[in-house]
C-alpha positions as CSV (number, residue, x, y, z in Angstrom):
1,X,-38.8,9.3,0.5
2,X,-35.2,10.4,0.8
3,X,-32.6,9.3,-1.0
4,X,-29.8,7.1,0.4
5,X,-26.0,8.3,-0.3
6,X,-24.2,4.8,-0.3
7,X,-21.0,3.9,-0.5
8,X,-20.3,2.8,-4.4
9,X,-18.1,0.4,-5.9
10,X,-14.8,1.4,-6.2
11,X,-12.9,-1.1,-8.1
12,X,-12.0,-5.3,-7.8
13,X,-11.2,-6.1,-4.7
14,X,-12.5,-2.8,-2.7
15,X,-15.0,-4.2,0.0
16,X,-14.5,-1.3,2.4
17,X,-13.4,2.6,2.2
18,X,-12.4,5.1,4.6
19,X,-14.2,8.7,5.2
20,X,-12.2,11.1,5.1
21,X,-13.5,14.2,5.1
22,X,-17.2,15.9,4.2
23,X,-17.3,18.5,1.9
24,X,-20.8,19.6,3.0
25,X,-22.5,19.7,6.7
26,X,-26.2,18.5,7.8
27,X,-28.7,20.9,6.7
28,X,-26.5,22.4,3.8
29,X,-28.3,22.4,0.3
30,X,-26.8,20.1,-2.6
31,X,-26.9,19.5,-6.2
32,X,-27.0,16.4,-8.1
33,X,-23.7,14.9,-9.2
34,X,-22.1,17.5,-6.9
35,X,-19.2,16.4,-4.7
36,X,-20.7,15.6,-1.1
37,X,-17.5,14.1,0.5
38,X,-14.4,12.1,0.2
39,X,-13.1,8.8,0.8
40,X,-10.1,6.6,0.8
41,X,-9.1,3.1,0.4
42,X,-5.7,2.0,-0.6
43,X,-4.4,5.4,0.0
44,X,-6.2,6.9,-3.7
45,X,-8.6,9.8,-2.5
46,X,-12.3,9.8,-4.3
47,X,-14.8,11.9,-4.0
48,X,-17.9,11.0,-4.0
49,X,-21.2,12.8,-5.8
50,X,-24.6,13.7,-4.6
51,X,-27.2,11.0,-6.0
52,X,-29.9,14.0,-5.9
53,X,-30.6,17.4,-5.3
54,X,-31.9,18.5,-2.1
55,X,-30.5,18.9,1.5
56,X,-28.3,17.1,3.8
57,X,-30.7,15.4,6.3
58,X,-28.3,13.1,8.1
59,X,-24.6,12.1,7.9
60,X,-24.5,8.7,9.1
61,X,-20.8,7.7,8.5
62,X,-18.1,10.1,10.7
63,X,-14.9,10.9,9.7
64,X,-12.2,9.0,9.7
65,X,-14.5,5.6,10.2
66,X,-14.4,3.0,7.6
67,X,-17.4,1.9,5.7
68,X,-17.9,-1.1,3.5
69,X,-19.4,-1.2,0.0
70,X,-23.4,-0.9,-0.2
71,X,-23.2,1.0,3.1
72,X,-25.5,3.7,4.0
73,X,-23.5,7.2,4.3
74,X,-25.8,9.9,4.4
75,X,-29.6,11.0,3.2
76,X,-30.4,13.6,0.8
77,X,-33.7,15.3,0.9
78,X,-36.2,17.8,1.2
79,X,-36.1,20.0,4.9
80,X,-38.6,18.3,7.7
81,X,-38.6,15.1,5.8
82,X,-38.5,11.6,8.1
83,X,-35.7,9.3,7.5
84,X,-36.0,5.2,8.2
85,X,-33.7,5.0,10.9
86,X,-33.8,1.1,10.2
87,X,-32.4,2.5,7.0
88,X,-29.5,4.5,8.3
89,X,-27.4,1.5,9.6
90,X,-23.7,1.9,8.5
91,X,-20.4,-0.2,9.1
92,X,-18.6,2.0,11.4
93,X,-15.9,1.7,14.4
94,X,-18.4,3.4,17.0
95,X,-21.2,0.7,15.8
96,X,-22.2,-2.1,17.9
97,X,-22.2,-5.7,17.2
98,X,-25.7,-6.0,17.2
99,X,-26.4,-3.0,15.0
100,X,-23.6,-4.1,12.1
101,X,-24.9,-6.0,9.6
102,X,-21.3,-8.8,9.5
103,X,-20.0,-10.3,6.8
104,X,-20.0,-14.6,6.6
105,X,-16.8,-14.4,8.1
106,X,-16.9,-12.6,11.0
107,X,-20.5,-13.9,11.9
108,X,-17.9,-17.4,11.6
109,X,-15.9,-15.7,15.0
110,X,-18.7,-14.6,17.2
111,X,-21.2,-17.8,16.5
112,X,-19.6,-19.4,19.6
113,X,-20.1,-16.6,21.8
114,X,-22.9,-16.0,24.0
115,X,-25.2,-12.9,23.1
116,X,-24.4,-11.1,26.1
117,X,-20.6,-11.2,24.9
118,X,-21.0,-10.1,21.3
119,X,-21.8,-6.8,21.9
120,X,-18.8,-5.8,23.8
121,X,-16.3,-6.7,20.7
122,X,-17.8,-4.3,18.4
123,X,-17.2,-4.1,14.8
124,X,-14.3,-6.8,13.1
125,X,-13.5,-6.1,10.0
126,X,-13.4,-9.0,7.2
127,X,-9.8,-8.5,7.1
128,X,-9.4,-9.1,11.1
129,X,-11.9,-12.0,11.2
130,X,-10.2,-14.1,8.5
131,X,-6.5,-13.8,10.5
132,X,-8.0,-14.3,13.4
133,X,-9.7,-17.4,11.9
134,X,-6.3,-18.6,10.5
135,X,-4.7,-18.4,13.4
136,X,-7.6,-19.6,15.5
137,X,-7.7,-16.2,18.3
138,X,-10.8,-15.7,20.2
139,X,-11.2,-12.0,19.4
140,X,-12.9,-12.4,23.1
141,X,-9.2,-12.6,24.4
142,X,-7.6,-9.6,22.2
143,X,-7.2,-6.0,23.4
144,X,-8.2,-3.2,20.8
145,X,-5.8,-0.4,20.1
146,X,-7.9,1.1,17.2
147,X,-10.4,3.4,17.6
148,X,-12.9,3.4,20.5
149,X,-10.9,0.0,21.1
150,X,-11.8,-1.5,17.7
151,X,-9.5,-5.1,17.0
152,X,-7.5,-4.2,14.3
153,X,-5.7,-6.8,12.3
154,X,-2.4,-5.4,13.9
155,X,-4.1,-6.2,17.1
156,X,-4.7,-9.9,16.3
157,X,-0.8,-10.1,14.2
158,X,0.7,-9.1,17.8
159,X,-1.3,-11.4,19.4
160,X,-0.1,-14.8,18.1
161,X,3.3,-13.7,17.6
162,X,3.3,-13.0,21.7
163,X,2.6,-16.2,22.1
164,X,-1.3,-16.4,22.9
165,X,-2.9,-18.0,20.0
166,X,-5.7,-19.9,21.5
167,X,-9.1,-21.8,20.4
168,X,-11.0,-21.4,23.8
169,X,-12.6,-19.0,25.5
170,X,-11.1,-18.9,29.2
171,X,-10.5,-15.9,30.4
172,X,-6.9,-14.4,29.7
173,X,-5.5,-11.5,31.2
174,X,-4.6,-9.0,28.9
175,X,-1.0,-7.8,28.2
176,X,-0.4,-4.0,28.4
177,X,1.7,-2.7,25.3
178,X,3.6,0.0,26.6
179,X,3.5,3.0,24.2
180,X,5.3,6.4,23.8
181,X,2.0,8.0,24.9
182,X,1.8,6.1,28.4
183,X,4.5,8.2,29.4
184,X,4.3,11.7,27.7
185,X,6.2,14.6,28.5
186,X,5.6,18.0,29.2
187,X,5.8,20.0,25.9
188,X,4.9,16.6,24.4
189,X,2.5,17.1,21.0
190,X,0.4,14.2,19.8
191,X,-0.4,14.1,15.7
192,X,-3.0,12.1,14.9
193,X,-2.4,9.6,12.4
194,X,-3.8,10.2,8.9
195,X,-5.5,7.4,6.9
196,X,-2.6,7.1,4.8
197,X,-0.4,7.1,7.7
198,X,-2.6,4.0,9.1
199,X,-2.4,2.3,6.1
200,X,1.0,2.4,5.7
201,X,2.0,1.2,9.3
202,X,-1.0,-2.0,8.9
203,X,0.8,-2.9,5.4
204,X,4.4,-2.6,6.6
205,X,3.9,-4.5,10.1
206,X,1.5,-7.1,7.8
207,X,4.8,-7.5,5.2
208,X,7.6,-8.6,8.4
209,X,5.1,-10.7,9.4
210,X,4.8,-12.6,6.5
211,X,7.4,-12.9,4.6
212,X,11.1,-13.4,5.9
213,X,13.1,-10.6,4.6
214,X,16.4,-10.6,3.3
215,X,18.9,-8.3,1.4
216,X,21.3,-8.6,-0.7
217,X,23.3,-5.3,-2.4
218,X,25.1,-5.1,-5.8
219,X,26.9,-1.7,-7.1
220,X,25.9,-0.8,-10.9
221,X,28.0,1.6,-12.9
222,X,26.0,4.1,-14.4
223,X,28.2,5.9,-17.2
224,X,26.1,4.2,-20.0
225,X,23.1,4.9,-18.9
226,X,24.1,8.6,-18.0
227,X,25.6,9.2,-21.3
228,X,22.3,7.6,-23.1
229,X,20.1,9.8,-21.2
230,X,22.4,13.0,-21.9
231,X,21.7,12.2,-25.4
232,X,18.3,11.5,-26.0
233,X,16.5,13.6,-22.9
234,X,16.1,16.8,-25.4
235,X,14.7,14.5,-27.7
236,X,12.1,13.3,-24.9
237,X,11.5,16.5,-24.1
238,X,10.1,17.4,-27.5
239,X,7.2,14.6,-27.2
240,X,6.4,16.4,-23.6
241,X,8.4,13.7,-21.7
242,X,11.1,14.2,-18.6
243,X,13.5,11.1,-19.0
244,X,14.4,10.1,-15.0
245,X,16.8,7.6,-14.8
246,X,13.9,5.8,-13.1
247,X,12.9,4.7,-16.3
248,X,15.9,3.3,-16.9
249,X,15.6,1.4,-13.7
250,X,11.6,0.1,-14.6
251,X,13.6,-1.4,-17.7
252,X,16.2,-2.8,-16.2
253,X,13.9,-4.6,-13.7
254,X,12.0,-6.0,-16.8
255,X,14.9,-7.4,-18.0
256,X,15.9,-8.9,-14.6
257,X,12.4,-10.5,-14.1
258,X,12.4,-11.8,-17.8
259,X,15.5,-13.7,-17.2
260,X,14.2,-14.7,-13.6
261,X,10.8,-15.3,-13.8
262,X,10.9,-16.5,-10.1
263,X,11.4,-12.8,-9.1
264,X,7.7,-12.1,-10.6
265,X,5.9,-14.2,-7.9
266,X,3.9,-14.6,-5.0
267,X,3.8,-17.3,-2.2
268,X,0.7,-19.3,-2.0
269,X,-0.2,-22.4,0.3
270,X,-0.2,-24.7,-3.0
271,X,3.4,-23.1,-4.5
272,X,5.0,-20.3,-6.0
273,X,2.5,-18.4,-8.4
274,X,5.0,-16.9,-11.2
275,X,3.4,-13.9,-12.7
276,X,2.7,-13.9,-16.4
277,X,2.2,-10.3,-16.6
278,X,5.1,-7.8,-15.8
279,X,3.2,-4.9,-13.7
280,X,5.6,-2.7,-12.2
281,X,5.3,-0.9,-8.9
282,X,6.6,2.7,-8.5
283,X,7.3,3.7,-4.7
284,X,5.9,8.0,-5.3
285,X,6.8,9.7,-2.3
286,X,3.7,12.0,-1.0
287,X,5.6,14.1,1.5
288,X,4.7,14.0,4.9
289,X,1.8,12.4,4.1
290,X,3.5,9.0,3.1
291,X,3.9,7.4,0.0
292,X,1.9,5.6,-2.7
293,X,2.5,3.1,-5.3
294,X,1.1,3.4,-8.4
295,X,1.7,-0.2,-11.1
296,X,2.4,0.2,-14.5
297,X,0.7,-2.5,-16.1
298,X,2.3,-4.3,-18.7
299,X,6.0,-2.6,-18.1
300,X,7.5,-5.6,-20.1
301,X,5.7,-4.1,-23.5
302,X,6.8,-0.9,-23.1
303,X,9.8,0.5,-24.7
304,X,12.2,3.0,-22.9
305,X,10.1,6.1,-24.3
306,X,7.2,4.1,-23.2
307,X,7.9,3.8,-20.0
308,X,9.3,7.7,-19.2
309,X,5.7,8.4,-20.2
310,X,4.3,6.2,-18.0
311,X,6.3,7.3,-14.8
312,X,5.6,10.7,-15.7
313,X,2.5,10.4,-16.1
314,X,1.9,7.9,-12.5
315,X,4.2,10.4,-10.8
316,X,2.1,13.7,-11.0
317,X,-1.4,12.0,-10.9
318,X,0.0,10.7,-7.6
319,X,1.1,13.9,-6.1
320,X,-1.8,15.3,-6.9
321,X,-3.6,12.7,-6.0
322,X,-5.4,12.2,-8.8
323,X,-5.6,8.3,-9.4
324,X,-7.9,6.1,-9.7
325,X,-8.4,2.9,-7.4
326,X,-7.1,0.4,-10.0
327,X,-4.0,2.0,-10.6
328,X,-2.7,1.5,-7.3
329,X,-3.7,-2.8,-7.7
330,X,-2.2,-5.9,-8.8
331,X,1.3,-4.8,-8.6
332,X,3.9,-7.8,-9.3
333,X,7.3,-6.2,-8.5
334,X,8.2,-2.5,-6.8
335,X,10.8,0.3,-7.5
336,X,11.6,3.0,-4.7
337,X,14.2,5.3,-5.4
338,X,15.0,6.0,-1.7
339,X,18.5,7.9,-3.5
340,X,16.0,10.9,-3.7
341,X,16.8,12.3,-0.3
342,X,21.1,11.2,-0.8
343,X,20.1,7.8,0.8
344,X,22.7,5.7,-0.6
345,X,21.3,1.6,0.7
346,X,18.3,0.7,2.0
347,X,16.6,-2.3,3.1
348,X,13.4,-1.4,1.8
349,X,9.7,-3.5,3.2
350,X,8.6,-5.9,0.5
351,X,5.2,-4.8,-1.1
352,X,2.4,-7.5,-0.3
353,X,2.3,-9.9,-2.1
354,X,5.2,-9.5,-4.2
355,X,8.0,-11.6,-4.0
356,X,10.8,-8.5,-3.5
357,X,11.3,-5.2,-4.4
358,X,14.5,-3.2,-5.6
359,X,15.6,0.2,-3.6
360,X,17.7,2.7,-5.5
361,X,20.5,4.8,-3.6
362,X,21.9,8.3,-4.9
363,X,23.8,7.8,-7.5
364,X,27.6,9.4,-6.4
365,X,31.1,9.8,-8.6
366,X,33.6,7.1,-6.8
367,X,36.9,6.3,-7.4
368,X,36.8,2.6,-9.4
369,X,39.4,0.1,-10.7
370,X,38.6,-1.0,-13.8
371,X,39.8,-4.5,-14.6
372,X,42.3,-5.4,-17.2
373,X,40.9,-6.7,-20.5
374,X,42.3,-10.0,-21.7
375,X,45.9,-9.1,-21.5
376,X,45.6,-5.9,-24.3
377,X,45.0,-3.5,-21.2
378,X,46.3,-3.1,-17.5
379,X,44.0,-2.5,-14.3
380,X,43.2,1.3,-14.3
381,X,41.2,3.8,-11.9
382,X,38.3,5.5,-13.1
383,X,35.7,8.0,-11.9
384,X,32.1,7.0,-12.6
385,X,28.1,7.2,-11.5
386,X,27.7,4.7,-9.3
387,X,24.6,3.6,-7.6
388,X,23.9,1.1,-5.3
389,X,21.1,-1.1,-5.7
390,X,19.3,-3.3,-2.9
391,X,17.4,-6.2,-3.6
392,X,14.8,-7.5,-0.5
393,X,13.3,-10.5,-1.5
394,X,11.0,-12.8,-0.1
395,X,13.2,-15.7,1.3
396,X,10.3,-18.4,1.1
397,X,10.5,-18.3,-2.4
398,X,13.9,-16.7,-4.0
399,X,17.2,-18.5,-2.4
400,X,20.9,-16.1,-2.0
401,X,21.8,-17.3,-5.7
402,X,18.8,-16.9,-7.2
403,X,18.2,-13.8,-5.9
404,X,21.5,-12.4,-7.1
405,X,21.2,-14.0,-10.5
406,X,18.2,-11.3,-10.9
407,X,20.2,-8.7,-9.2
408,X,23.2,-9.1,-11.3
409,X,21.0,-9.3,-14.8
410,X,19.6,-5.8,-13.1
411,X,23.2,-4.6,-13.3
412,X,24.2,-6.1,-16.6
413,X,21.4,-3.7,-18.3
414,X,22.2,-0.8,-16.6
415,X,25.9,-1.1,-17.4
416,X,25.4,-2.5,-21.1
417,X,23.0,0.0,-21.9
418,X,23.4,0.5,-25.7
C-alpha cells in the first residue's frame, strides 16, 4: 500500500502550513528521511522528510496552497502502484466544499446554507470562519480576492468595516475594490506575492484593525551607552559575541516593562492579561523578502552579555532561515530597529497581540543643551548620539501617561547606563 506523506505537527498553535516549494517531481525516486519539499507557516521555512523510500506517485498539495495538520500531501511508493483516491483528499484553495473535510467551525458558517450553495464558497479557513462568526458575515455575501477567489480573512475584515455586516442571506450586490491591477499600464510588471509577503500584509491589515494605534516619541541620549559598548565590545568579541547596541535596547525595554508591567499585556474581552514572562520580540529584516520576528524568551533573566548572544544568535538563524516554528511564538513586547536604513522615527504596526512595540531611529551627533546642575554649573551645548525612540501602543489598554512613563524609564536606562 503506499505510504501517505502528511503534513506533521509543527509546533503549539500551528493548525495549517503553507507549500512552498517541492524539492522532488512525480515519478522521481526518494529516500527515507530525505527532504521531499518545503513549507511555511509563520514565515519559518521547514522542510519536510520522506516517510519511505520509494517513488513519488502523486503530489496532492500544489504550491503555494495551504494545508492543515494531518493533511494528505503526497504518496510514496513503488512504480504502477494504485493509490486510494478517497485517501488523497487535501485542504487546499482549488478544493471544493464538498471534497474538504471542515473544521467545527466553519461547518458552524455553511450549516444554514442550502447544498446547492456550499459548493460555490470553496474552502474557509478556521481563521476566516471564526471572524466571520464574530462579526456575524454570511460568507454567501463576501467577494474572494485570494486565490481562485478563496475568502480570506482580509476579505471578511473589509467587509464589516464597509459597512455590510449582516446575519441573513438576501442577496447583496457585491462592491468592486478597485486595485492597481484593474488599470495596468503598458510596461507594467506584476510580482507575485511570496508567502511571506502575504503574511505580512494579512498580519499588518489584522493589527489597524484591532487595536487603535497611537505614538508617542521621546529622544535618548546615547553617550553612556556608546562609551560602555566601546569598552567592553573587544571583550565580547573574545566569547564569539558582536555587541549591537540592540542589545542594549532589549535591556532597556526589560527595564521599562519591569517598572510598567501594563506595557507587557494583551487585550482580552474579560481585561487586560499582564504578561508574567518577559519574551522579547526582535523585528530581523529579511531583505526583499520581508521581515521576521524571532522572541527571546525570558529577556528579563538575561544579563547584557546574555542577551548580545541571544540576538546574535536569533539574527543569523533568521537570515538564513534557519529557525524553528516556536521561536518565532508567544512574543510579549517587539523591538525594530528601523534606524538600520538612516530612518530616524517611525510609527511602527503593533505586533498581535502585544500591547505596543518600540521603533529605533539612526542614531545621529546633534547639537544639545545641557541643563544646568543645581546652581554649581550653567546651561551648556554639547554634541552627543542621539536616537529617537517611538513608542506605538495599543490605546485600549495603555493611556498618553502611562505610555510615556514606560517610554521615559526606556530612556532613563539608556542614558544612566553604568
Amino acid at each position: 500500500m503506499a505510504t501517505k506523506v502528511l503534513v506533521p505537527s509543527l509546533g503549539e498553535g500551528v493548525e495549517e502550513v503553507t507549500v512552498t516549494k517541492w524539492l522532488k517531481k512525480e515519478g522521481d525516486s526518494v529516500n527515507e528521511l530525505e527532504p521531499l519539499l518545503e513549507v511555511n507557516t509563520d514565515k519559518v521555512d521547514t522542510e519536510i522528510p520522506a516517510p519511505a523510500s520509494g517513488t513519488v506517485l502523486k503530489i496532492i498539495a500544489e504550491e503555494g496552497v495551504p494545508a492543515k495538520v494531518g493533511a494528505v500531501l503526497a504518496f510514496i511508493g513503488k512504480p504502477g502502484e494504485s493509490i486510494d483516491s478517497g485517501q488523497s483528499s487535501v485542504v487546499s484553495e482549488k478544493s471544493s466544499a464538498k471534497s474538504v473535510p471542515l473544521s467545527s467551525q466553519t461547518q458552524t458558517m455553511t450549516l444554514d446554507l442550502k447544498p446547492s450553495t456550499k459548493q460555490e464558497i470553496g474552502f474557509i479557513s478556521p481563521v476566516v470562519a471564526k471572524v466571520a462568526a464574530e462579526h456575524g458575515v454570511n460568507l454567501q455575501q463576501v467577494a474572494g480576492t485570494g486565490l481562485n477567489g478563496r475568502i480570506t480573512k482580509n476579505d471578511v475584515l473589509n467587509f464589516v468595516e464597509n459597512g455590510k455586516k449582516t446575519t441573513d442571506h438576501r442577496p447583496e450586490t457585491t462592491v468592486h475594490r478597485p486595485s492597481a491591477s484593474d488599470t495596468p499600464m503598458a510596461g507594467d510588471q506584476l510580482i507575485k506575492h511570496t508567502v511571506i509577503r502575504k503574511q505580512i500584509a494579512e498580519h499588518m491589515v489584522m493589527s489597524k484593525h484591532t487595536s487603535p494605534h497611537v505614538l508617542t516619541v521621546m529622544e535618548a541620549d546615547m553617550s553612556r551607552v556608546v562609551r560602555h559598548r566601546a569598552q567592553n565590545k573587544e571583550i565580547f568579541a573574545r566569547d564569539g559575541i558582536n555587541l549591537t547596541f540592540t542589545a542594549y535596547f532589549m535591556m532597556a525595554i526589560v527595564a521599562g516593562l519591569k517598572a510598567y508591567p501594563n506595557a507587557n499585556s494583551s487585550w482580552t474581552d474579560e481585561g487586560i492579561l499582564i504578561h508574567k514572562d518577559i519574551n522579547l520580540g526582535m523585528a530581523t529584516s529579511l531583505g526583499e523578502e520581508g521581515l521576521i520576528v524571532p522572541v527571546i524568551k525570558g529577556a528579563d533573566n538575561l544579563s547584557l552579555l546574555a542577551m548580545a548572544r541571544a540576538v546574535n544568535d536569533l539574527a543569523n538563524r533568521a537570515r538564513t532561515k534557519k529557525l524553528q516554528t516556536d521561536e518565532v511564538k508567544g512574543g510579549t513586547f517587539t523591538l525594530t530597529n528601523h534606524g538600520i536604513s538612516g530612518s530616524l522615527f517611525a510609527f511602527p504596526v503593533i505586533n498581535q497581540p502585544q500591547c505596543g512595540i518600540l521603533g529605533v531611529g539612526a542614531m545621529q551627533k546633534r547639537v544639545v543643551v545641557i541643563p544646568a546642575d543645581g546652581g554649581i554649573r550653567d546651561d551648556a551645548i554639547a554634541i552627543r548620539p542621539m536616537v529617537y525612540l517611538s513608542f506605538v501602543f495599543d490605546h485600549r489598554i495603555l493611556d498618553g501617561a502611562s505610555a510615556d512613563w514606560f517610554l521615559m524609564k526606556v530612556k532613563e536606562t539608556l542614558e544612566n547606563w553604568a
